[in-house]
N, C-alpha and C positions, 0 to 999 in steps of 0.2 A: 407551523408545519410546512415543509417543502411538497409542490405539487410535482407530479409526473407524467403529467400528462398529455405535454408537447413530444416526450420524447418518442419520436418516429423516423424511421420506422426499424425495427429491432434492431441493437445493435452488437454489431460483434468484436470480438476479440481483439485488440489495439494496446499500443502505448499510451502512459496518462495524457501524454500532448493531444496527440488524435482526440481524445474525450474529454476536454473541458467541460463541456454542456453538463456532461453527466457529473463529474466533481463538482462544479458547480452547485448543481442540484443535493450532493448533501450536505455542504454548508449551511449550518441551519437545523438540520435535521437530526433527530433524533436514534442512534441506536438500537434496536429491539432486540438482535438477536445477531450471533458469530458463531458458527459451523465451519471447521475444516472437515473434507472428502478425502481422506485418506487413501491412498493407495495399500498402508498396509494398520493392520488391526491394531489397537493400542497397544496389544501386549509384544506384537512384531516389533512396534518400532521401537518400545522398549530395547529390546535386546538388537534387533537388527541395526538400530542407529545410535546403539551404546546413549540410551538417552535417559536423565531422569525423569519419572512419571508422570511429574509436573509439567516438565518442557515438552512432551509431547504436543498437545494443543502446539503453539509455538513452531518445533521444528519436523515437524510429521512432514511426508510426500503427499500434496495435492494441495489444491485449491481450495481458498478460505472464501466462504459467501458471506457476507454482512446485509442483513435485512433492516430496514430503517420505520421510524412509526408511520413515514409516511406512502411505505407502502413499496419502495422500492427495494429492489432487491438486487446485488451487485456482486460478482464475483470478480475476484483478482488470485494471479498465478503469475507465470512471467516465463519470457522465452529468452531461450540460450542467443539464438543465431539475430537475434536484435541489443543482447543484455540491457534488458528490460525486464521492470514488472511490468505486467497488463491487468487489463480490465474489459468487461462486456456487462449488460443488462441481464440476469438471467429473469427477472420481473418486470414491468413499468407499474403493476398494481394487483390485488389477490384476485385478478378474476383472469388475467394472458401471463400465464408462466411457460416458461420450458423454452425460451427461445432461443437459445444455442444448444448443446448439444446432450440436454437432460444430467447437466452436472449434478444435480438435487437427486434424483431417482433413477442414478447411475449404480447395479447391482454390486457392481464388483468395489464400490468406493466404498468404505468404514466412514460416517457420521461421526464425532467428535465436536462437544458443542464446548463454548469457551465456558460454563458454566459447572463444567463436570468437574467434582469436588476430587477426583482421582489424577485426570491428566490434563490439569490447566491449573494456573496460577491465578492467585486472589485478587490483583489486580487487573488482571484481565475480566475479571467478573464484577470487577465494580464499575466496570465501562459503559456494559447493559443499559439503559436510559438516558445515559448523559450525552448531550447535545456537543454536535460536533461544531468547534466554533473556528479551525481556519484547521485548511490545506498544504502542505508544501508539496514539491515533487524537487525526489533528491538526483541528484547527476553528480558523476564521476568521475575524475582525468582519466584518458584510455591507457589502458596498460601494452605500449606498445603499438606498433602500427596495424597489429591484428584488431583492433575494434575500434582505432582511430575514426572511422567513420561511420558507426554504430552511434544508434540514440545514446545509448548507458543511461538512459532515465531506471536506476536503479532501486528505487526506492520512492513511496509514497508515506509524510507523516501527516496523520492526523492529531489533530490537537482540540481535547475535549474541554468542557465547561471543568472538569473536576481539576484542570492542571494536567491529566494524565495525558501522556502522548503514546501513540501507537504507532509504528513502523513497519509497513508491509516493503519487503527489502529481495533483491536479487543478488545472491553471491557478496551481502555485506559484512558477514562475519566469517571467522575462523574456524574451517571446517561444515561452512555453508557451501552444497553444490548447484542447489537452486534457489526456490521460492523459502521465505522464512520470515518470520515474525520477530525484529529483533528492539532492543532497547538502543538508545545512542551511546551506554560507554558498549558496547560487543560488538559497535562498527571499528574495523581495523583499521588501526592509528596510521597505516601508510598510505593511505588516499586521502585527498581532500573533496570530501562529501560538501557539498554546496548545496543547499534548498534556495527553492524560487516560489513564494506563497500566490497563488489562485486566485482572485477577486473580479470579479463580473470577466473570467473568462480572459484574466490579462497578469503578467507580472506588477505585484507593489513592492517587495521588497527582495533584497538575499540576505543570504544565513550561510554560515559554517558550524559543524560541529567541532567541536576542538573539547576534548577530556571527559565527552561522552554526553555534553549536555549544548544547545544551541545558544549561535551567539549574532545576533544580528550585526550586517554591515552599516558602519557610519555611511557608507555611497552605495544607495540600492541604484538597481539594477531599473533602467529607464524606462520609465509611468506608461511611453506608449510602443513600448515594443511586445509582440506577441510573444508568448512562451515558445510556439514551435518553431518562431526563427529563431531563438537564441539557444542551440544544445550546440552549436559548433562555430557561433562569431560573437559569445559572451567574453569578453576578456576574464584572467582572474581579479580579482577584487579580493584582499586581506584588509581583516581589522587590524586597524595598529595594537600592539600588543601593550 
């Protein structure tokens, strides 16, 4: 079980580079529970986002919190003007909650747990206890000179003991306009999605997705260079085919 109880003092809202410490910290760690804060009620985004009932959980408007057994409790969203997913604390344990901006017991957000047998999918429900066993964070080529200089840390996968991976993602699918939950064939085949895996707070390896599933690089990415120097002096690196 991961402890939480270095992390001080509250922390806020950031890109996953910024928050090592806290990835860090749930490597290791077990699952308890996944809540999306909806902006609109399950049955809106139904019809308002042309979506089926299942993909709600998934591709709803708001911020998805993920609670862990060991007590933390994490929310991720992601902002336009950095194209980025982010993250912040909204727990370090069951006794100091609320420390950003009462995402959890926010009136106006709709609750949506990944468990609801209506508007979530069965895989998402088999995630529940299973122990998260490595991190990537995914980056992006910029699209032009408009975000050339933007993180584009677009995307976080997590990869569970059960084989399942999970994708908290920024504008990586088809008719995605923000924050969304997506699988790796629904990232669009015209960027090269690159992951950078997490380990005591440092790059061990890279990765491309290519035909929706990951494929690690023969030449990772250098044992001592930080994650946050490398979103804009990483060369590309391709697998020979």
């Amino acid at each position: 079980m991961t402890s939480t109880t270095s992390i001080s003092p509250p922390e806020q809202e950031d890109i996953p580079s910024a928050h090592l410490d806290i990835l860090e910290k749930l490597r290791g760690d077990r699952l308890a529970k996944m809540m999306r804060y909806s902006w609109l009620s399950p049955q809106e985004a139904v019809i308002d986002l042309h979506l089926d009932p299942p993909l709600v959980f998934r591709r709803t408007i708001g911020p998805l919190i993920m609670s862990f057994a060991s007590g933390l409790v994490v929310g991720f969203a992601s902002l336009e003007e950095r194209a980025s997913v982010t993250l912040w604390v909204e727990a370090d344990d069951r006794e100091h909650r609320d420390w950003m901006a009462a995402t959890i017991d926010d009136p106006d957000r709709h609750p949506i747990d990944a468990r609801d047998p209506g508007y979530s999918e069965s895989w998402l429900q088999e995630l529940i206890g299973q122990q998260v066993e490595s991190i990537f964070v995914l980056t992006r080529d910029p699209i032009g000179a408009k975000d050339g200089d933007l993180p584009r840390e677009v995307g976080l996968l997590f990869g569970f003991a059960n084989g399942q991976e999970l994708i908290l993602s920024h504008q990586l699918h088809e008719g995605s306009e923000s924050f969304a939950i997506v699988r790796g064939d629904e990232i669009q085949n015209r960027w090269i999605v690159r992951g950078t895996e997490i380990l005591d707070g440092r790059i061990i390896t890279g990765a491309e997705i290519r035909d929706g599933r990951w494929k690690r690089l023969h030449k990772p990415y250098p044992i001592d260079m930080p994650y946050q120097d490398t979103h804009r002096t990483t060369p590309k690196v391709h697998q020979p085919r």
